[in-house]
TORKOLVO-327010 format. One record per residue (C-alpha): residue number from 1; x, y, z; chain; residue in three letters. Coordinates in steps of 0.2 Angstrom, whole numbers, plus 5000, padded with zeros to 4 digits. Layout:
BEGIN
{atom NUM, {X, Y, Z}, A, ala}
...
END
This chain:
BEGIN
{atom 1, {5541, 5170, 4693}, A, unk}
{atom 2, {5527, 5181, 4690}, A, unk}
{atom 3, {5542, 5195, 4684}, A, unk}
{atom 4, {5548, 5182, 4671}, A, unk}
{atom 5, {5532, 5177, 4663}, A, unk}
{atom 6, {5528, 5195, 4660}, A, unk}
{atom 7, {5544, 5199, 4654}, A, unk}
{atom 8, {5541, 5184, 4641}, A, unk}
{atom 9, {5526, 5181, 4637}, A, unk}
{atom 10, {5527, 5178, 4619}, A, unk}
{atom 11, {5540, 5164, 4623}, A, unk}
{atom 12, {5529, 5156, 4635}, A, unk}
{atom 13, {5514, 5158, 4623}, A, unk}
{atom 14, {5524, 5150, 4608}, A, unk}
{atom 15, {5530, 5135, 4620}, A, unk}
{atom 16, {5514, 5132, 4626}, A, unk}
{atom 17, {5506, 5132, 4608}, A, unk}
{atom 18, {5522, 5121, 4602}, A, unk}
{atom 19, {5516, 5108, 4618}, A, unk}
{atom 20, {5498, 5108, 4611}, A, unk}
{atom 21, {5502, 5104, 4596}, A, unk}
{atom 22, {5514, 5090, 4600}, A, unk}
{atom 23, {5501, 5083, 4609}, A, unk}
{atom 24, {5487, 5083, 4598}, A, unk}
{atom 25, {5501, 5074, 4585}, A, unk}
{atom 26, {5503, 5063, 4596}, A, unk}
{atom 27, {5486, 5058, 4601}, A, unk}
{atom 28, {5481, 5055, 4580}, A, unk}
{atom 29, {5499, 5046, 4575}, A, unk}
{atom 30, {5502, 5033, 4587}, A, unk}
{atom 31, {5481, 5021, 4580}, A, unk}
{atom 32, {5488, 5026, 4564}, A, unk}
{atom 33, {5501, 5020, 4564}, A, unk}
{atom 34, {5498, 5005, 4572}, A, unk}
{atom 35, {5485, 5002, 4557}, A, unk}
{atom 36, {5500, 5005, 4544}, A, unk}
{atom 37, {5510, 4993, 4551}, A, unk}
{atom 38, {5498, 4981, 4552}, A, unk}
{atom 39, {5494, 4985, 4531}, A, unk}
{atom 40, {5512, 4982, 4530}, A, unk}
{atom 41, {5514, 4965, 4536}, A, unk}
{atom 42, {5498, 4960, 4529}, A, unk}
{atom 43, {5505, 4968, 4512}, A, unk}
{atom 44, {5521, 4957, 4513}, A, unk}
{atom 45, {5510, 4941, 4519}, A, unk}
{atom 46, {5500, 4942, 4505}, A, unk}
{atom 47, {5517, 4947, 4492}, A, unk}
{atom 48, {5526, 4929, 4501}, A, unk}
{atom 49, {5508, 4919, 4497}, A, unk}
{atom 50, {5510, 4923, 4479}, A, unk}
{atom 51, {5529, 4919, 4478}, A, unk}
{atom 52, {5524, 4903, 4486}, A, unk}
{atom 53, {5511, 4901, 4473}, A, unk}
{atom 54, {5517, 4906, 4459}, A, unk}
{atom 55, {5533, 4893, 4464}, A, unk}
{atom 56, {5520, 4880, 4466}, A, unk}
{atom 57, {5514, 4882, 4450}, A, unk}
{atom 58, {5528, 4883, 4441}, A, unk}
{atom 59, {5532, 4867, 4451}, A, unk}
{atom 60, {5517, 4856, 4443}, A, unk}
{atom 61, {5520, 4863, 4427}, A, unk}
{atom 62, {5535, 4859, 4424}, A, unk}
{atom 63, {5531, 4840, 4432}, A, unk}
{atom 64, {5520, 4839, 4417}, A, unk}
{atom 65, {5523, 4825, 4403}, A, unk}
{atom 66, {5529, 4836, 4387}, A, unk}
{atom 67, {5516, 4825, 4374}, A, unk}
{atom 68, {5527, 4818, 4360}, A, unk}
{atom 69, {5521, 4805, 4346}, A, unk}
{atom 70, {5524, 4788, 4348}, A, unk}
{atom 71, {5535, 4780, 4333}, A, unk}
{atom 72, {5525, 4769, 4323}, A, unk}
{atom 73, {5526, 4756, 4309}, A, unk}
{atom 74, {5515, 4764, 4297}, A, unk}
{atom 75, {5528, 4770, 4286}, A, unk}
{atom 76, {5528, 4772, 4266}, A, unk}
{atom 77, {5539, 4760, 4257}, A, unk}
{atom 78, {5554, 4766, 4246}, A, unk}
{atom 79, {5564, 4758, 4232}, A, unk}
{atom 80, {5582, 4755, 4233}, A, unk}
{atom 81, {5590, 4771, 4228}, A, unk}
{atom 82, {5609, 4773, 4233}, A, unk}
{atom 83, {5612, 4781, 4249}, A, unk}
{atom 84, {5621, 4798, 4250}, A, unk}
{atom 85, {5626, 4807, 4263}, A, unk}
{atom 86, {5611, 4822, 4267}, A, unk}
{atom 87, {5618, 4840, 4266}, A, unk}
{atom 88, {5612, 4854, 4275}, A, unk}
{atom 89, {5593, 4859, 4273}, A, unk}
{atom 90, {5588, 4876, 4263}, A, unk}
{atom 91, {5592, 4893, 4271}, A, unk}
{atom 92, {5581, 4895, 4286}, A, unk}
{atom 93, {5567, 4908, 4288}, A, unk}
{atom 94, {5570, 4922, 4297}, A, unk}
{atom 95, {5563, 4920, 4316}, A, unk}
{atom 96, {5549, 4934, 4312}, A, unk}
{atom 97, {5544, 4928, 4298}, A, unk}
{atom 98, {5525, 4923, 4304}, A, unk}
{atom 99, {5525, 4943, 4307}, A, unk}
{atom 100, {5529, 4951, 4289}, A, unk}
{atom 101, {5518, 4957, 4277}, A, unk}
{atom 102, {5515, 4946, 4263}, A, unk}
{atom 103, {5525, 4957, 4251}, A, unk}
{atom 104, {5541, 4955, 4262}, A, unk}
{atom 105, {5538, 4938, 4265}, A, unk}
{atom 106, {5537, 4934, 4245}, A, unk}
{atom 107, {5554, 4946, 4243}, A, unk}
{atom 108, {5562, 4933, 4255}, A, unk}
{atom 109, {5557, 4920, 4246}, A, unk}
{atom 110, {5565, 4925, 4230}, A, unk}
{atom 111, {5581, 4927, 4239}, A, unk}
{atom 112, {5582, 4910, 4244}, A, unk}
{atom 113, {5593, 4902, 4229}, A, unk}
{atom 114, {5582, 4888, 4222}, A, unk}
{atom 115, {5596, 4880, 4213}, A, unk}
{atom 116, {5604, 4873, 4231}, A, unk}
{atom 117, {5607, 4855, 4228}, A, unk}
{atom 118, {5600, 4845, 4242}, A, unk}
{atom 119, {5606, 4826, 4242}, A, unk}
{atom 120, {5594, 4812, 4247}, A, unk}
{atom 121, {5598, 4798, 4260}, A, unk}
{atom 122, {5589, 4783, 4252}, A, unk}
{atom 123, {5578, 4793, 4241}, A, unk}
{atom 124, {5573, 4804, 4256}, A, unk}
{atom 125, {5573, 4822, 4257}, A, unk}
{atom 126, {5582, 4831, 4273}, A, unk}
{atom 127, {5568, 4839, 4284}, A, unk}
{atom 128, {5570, 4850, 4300}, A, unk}
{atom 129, {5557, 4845, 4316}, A, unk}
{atom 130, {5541, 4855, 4319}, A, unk}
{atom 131, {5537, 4863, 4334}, A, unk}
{atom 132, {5525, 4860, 4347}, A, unk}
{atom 133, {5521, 4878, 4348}, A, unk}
{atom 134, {5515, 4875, 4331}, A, unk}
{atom 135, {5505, 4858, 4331}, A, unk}
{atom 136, {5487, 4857, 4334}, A, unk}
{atom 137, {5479, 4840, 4335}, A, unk}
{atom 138, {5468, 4834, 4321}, A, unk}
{atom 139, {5464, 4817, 4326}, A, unk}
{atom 140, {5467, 4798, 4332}, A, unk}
{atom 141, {5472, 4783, 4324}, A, unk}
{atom 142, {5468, 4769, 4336}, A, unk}
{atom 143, {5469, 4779, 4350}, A, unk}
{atom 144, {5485, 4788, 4345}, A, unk}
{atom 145, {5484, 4807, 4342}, A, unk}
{atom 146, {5488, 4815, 4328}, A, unk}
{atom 147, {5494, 4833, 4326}, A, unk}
{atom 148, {5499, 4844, 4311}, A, unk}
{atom 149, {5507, 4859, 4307}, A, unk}
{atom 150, {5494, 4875, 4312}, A, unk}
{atom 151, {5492, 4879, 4294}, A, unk}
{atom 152, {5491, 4859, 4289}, A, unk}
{atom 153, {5479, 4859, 4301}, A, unk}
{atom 154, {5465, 4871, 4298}, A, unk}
{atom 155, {5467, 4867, 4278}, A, unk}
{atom 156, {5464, 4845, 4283}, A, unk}
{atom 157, {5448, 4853, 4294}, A, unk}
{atom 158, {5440, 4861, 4281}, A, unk}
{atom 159, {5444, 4847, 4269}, A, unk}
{atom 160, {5439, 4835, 4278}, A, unk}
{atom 161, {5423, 4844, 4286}, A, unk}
{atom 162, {5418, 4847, 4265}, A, unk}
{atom 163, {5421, 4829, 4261}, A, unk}
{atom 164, {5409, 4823, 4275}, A, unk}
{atom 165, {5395, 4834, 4267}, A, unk}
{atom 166, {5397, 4823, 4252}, A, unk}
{atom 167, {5397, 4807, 4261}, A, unk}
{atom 168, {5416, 4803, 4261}, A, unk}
{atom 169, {5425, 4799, 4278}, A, unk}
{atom 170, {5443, 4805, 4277}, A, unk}
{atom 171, {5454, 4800, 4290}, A, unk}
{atom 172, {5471, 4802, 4298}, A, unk}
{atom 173, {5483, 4788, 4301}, A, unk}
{atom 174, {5497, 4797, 4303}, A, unk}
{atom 175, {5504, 4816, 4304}, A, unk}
{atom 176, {5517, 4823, 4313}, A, unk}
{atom 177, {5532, 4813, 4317}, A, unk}
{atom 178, {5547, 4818, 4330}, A, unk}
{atom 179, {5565, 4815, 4321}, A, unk}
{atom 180, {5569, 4805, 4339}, A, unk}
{atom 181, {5553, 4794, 4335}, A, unk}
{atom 182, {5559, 4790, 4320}, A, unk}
{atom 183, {5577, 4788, 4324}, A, unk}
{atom 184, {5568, 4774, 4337}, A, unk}
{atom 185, {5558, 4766, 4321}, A, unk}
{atom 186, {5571, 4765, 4310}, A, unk}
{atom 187, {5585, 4757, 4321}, A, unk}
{atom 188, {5568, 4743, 4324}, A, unk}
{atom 189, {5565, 4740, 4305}, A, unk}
{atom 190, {5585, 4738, 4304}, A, unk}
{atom 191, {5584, 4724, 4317}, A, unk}
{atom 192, {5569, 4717, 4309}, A, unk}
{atom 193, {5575, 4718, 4290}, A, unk}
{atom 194, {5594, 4715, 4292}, A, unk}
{atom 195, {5600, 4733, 4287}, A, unk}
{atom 196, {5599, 4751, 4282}, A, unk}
{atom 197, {5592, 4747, 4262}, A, unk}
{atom 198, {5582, 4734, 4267}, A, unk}
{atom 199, {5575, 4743, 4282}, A, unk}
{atom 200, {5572, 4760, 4271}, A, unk}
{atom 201, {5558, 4751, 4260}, A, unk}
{atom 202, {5545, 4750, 4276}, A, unk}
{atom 203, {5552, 4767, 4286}, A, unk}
{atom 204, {5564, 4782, 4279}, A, unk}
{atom 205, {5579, 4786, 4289}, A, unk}
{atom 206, {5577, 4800, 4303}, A, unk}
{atom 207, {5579, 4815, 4298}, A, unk}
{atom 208, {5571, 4813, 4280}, A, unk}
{atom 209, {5554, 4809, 4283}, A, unk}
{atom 210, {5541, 4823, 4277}, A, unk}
{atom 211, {5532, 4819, 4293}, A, unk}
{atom 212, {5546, 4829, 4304}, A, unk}
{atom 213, {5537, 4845, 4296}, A, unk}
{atom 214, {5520, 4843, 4303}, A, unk}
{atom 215, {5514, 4846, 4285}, A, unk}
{atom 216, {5514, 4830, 4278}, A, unk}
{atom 217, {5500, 4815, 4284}, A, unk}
{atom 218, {5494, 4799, 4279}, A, unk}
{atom 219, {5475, 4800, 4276}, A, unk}
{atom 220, {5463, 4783, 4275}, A, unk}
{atom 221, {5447, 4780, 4273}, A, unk}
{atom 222, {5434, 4779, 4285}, A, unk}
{atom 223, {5421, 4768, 4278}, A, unk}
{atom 224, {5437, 4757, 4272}, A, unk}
{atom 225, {5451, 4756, 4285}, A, unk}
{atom 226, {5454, 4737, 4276}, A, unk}
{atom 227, {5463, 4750, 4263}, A, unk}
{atom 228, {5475, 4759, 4274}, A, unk}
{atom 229, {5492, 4762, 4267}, A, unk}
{atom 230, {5489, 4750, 4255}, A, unk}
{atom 231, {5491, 4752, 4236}, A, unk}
{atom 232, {5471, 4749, 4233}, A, unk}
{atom 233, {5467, 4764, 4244}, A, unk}
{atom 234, {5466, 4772, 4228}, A, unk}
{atom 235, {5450, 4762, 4225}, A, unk}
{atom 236, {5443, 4770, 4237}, A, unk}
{atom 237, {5431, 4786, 4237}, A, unk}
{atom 238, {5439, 4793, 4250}, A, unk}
{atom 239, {5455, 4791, 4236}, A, unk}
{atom 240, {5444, 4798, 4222}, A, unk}
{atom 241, {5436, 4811, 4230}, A, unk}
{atom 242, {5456, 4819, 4235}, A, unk}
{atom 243, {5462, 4817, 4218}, A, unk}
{atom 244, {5448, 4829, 4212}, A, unk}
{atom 245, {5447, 4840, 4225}, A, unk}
{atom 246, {5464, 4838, 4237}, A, unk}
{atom 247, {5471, 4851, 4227}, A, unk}
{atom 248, {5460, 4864, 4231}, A, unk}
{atom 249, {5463, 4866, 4249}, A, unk}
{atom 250, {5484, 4864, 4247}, A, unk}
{atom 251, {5487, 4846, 4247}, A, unk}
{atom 252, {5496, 4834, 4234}, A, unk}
{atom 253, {5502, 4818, 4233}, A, unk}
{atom 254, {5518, 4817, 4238}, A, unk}
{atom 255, {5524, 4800, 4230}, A, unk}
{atom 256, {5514, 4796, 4212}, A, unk}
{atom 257, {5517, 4784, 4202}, A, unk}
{atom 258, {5536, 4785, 4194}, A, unk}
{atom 259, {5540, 4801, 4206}, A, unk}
{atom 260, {5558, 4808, 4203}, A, unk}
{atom 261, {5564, 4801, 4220}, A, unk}
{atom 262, {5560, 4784, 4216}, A, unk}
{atom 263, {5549, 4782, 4231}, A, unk}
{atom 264, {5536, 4769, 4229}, A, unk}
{atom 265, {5518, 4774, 4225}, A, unk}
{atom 266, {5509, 4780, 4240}, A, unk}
{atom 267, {5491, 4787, 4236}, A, unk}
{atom 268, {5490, 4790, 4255}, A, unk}
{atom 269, {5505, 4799, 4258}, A, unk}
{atom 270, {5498, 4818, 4255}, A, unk}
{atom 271, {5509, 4836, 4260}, A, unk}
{atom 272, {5500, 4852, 4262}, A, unk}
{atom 273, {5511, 4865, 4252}, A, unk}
{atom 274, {5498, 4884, 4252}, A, unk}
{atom 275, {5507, 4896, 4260}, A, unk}
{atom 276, {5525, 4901, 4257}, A, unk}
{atom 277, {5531, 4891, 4271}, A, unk}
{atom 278, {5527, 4875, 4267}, A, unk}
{atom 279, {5532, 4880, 4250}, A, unk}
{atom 280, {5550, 4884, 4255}, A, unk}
{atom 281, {5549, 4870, 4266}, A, unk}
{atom 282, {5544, 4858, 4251}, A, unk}
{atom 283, {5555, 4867, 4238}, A, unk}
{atom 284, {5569, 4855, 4236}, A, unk}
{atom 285, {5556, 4840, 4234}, A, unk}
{atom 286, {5546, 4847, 4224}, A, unk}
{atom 287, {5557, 4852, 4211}, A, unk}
{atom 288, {5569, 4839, 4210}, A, unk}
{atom 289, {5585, 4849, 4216}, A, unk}
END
């Protein structure tokens, strides 16, 4: 024995060292990795506690009620104009068109032909329906709220934030109007009045109401809610104070006296046309085509 171990003592010294170090591994791997499986499970407890979160969550969203407008009777009257089947709207924005540059966005503008006859059904223009990405309330009416367009929005704020400052109440009756809200009004007013013509003079056919936009509302005066959506709402300084200063924050009357689509006189019924979509939007109805 003794022979062998001096005949190999370089092997004996190398599987000694090799034992050594084995052991020494040993000795520091097996706490460690006790503690990395125990960062493992608490890794893939804490990865299932935010699936099962994030499932709850999406759960309770989606269980909540998507706000829509109510339908409601205050609609503008209309004359008796010959029904004609609606065509299709004006050429649609591009999808990024909120992102371009002004310059771009005017080019496309001039591309859009501005000579597309667009039929009206009972004396209403076709409109497409708003967004709810894009509404932002403005107000109540009786404990309705009322939303506009973003754009229509912030320009009615301003408006109507400067017209307190001279003492004049402006308020909202009515803004943004889903087409199935009005689809549900207009088949009422047909029960009600006996049919499509006689029901067009209190509520326009879904569809063609300028409310479906978002920038179209009915405005009434707050010192003199007796006068909304009637005729002598114009004598009113809510009325008077629009007619000289309505203009500069965007807004017009949609429906004067003798308008080209023979729609009664409404000197409530304003539409918020600065910026170049609301003018695109507006285009057909505001020159006639």
């Amino acid at each position: 024995m003794l022979k062998f171990l001096k005949n190999n003592f370089q092997l004996v010294n190398f599987f000694v060292a090799a034992l050594l170090v084995g052991m020494l591994y040993g000795w520091w791997y097996l706490p460690n990795s006790k503690h990395l499986s125990v960062n493992e499970e608490s890794a893939i407890h804490n990865q299932e506690k935010i699936a099962v979160n994030n499932s709850l969550e999406n759960r309770e969203l989606s269980s909540l009620p998507v706000p829509t407008p109510s339908p409601t009777n205050l609609e503008p009257l209309i004359t008796g104009v010959p029904e004609t089947q609606a065509s299709p709207l004006l050429p649609e924005l591009p999808s990024d068109y909120e992102q371009l540059s002004p310059p771009v966005q005017q080019q496309i503008l001039e591309e859009i032909p501005n000579n597309v006859a667009v039929k009206t059904n009972l004396g209403h223009y076709p409109f497409s329906e708003n967004t709810q990405q894009r509404l932002v309330k403005v107000g109540e009416y009786y404990g309705r709220s009322e939303s506009l367009d973003q754009e229509a929005a912030t320009a009615f704020k301003r408006m109507q934030a400067d017209a307190q400052v001279q003492g004049v109440r402006l308020t909202i009756i009515s803004g943004f109007r889903s087409i199935a809200s009005q689809d549900a009004l207009f088949q009422n007013q047909i029960k009600r009045k006996g049919g499509k013509e006689a029901a067009a003079r209190f509520s326009a056919p879904p569809g063609h109401s300028e409310h479906h936009t978002g920038y179209a509302l009915d405005i009434g005066d707050g010192a003199n809610p007796a006068n909304d959506l009637k005729i002598s709402f114009e004598n009113t300084s809510a009325y008077q104070w629009l007619v000289r200063n309505a203009n500069k924050y965007g807004f017009e009357l949609s429906f004067p006296p003798g308008n080209s689509q023979g729609v009664s006189y409404e000197p409530w019924h304003w539409r918020y046309v600065n910026s170049p979509r609301a003018n695109q939007i507006f285009m057909a109805a505001r020159s006639g085509i």
